[in-house]
C-alpha positions in Angstrom: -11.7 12.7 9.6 -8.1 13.1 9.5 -5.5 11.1 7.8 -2.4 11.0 9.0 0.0 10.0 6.3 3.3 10.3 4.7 3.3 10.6 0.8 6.3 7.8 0.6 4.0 5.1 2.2 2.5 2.4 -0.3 0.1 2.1 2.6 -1.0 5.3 3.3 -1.3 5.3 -0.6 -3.9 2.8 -0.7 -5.9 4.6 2.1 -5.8 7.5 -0.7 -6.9 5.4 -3.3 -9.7 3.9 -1.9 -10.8 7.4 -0.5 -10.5 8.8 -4.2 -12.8 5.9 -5.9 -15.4 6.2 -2.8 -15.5 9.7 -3.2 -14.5 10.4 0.4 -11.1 12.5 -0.3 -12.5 15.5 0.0 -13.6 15.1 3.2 -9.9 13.8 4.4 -8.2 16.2 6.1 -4.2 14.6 5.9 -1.3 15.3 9.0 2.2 14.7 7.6 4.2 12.5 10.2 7.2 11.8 9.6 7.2 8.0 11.3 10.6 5.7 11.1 11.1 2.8 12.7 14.4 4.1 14.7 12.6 7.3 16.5 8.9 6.5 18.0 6.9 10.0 17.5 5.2 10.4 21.0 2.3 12.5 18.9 1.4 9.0 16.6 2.5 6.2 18.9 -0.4 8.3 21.1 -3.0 7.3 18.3 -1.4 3.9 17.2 1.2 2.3 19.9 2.6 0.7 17.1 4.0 4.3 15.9 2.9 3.1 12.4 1.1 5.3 9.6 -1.2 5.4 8.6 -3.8 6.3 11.3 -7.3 7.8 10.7 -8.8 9.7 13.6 -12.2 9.9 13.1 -14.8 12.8 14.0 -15.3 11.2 17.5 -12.0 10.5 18.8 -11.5 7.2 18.0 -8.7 6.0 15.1 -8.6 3.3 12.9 -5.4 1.8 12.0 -3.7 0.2 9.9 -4.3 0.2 5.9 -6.4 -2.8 5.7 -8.9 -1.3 8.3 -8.9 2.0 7.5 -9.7 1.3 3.8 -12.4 -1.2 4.7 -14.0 1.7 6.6 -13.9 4.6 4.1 -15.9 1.6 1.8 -18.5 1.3 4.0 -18.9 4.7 5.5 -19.5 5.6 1.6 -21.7 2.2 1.2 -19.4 1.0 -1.4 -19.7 -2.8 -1.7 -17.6 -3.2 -4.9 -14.1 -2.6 -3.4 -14.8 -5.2 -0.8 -17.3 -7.9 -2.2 -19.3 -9.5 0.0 -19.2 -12.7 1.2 -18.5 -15.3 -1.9 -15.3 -16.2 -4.3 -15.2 -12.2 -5.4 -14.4 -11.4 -1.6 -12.0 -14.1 -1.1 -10.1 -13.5 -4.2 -9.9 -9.7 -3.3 -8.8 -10.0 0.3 -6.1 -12.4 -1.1 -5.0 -10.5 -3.8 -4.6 -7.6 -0.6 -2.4 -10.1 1.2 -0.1 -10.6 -1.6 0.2 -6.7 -2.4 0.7 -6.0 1.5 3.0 -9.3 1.9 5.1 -7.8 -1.0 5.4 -4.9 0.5 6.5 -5.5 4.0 9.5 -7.6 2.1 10.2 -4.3 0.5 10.0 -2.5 3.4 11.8 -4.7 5.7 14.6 -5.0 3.0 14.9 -0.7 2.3 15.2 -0.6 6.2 18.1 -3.0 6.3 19.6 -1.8 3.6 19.3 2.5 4.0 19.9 3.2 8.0 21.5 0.6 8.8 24.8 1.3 8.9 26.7 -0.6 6.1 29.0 -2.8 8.3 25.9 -4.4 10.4 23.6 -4.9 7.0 22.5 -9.3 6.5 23.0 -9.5 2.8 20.8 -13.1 3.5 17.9 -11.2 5.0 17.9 -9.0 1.8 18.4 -12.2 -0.5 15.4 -13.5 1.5 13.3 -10.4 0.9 14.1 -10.4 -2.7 13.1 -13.7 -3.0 9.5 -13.2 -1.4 9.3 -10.0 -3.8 10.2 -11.7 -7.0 7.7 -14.5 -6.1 5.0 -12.2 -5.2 5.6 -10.5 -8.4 5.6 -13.9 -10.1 2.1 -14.9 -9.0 0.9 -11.0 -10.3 2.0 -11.9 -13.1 0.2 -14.8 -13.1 -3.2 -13.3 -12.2 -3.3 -10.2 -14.2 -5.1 -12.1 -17.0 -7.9 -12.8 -14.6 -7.6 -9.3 -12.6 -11.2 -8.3 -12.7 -12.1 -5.0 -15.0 -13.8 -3.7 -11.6 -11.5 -2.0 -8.9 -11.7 -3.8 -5.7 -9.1 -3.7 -2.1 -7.0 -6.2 -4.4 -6.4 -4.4 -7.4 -5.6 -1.6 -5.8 -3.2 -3.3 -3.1 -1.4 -4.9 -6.2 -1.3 -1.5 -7.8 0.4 0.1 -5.0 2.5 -2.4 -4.4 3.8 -2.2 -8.0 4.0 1.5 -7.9 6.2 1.7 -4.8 8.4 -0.6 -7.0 9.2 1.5 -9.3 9.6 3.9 -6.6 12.1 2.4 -4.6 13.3 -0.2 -6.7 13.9 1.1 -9.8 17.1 -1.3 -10.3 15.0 -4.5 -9.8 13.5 -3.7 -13.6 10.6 -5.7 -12.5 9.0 -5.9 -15.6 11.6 -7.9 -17.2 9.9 -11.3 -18.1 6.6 -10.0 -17.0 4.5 -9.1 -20.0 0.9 -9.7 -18.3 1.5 -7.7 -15.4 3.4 -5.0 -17.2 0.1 -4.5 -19.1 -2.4 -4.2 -16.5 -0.5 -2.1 -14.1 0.4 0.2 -17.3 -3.6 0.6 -17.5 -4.7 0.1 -13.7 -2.1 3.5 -12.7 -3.5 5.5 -15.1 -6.7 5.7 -13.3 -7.8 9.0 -11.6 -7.3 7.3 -7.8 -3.8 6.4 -8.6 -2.9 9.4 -11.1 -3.6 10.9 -8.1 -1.9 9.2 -5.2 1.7 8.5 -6.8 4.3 8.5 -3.9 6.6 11.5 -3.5 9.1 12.8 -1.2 7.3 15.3 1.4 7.9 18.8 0.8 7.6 20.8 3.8 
């Protein structure tokens, strides 16, 4: 199978993850692309029309895309049934807890993209307000759930540690931990684990 990825995407991150805990990284091989959503790469928008990583093309042809998919895949293929419960509260709270992770993150994303290339005259300082707001109440309701967060590692915790960790990636200044003992705590623990130790974003070095 091959992954293709970029080491700054939360996303992509969370495809790692998941392929570290089920065992599958090793069998991975990972294509740098260098996607932006100003300049459509003919090579990716080829496997995902979207032009969005990541995209995993598997040993047949065929790709998968995007994170939620992709991740739910590498669990079965390895016949995990922990990081994707089945059917029951433990499911529901899981894919829920992936909705908030991802929801924070496409505010973070949306708001990096108005606020990096576009060119400083043409930026909507309410569309950033608005993105803030969805990140601070995302972060609010982590906050709210890491007491509950469940000891085992399932698509939610790891969604909610990604989305954390690109935080303090590319949001350094929002000090996100301010007024947020309970989630400071748990994500403290949760990225020390192997699968995220592992998995931390980074600029690409070619």
């Amino acid at each position: 199978m091959k992954l293709i990825y970029a080491p700054t995407s939360p996303f992509v991150r969370k495809v790692m993850a998941v392929a570290h805990e089920t065992g599958l990284a090793g069998k991975l091989e990972v294509e740098f692309n260098p996607a932006s959503p100003l300049t459509r790469d003919p090579a990716l928008v080829d496997l995902n029309p979207l032009g969005k990583i990541p995209a995993l093309v598997l040993d047949d042809g065929s790709v998968l895309f995007d994170s939620p998919v992709i991740c739910e895949y590498l669990a079965a293929t390895a016949g995990d049934t922990a990081l994707f419960p089945p059917a029951g509260p433990a499911r529901w709270a899981a894919l829920t807890q992936q909705a908030l992770g991802d929801g924070l993150l496409d505010a973070a994303i949306a708001n990096r993209y108005e606020t990096v290339p576009r060119p400083a005259d043409l930026r909507w300082p309410d569309w950033t307000k608005a993105q803030l707001a969805k990140i601070a109440g995302a972060l609010d309701r982590i906050e709210a759930l890491a007491p509950e967060l469940p000891d085992t590692v399932t698509i939610g915790t790891i969604t909610l540690g990604c989305a954390l960790g690109y935080l303090d990636f590319r949001y350094a200044h929002l000090n996100w931990r301010e007024g947020r003992p309970q989630a400071t705590a748990w994500f403290a623990a949760f990225d020390e684990r192997p699968s995220m130790a592992a998995t931390r974003p980074r600029e690409h070095v070619a």
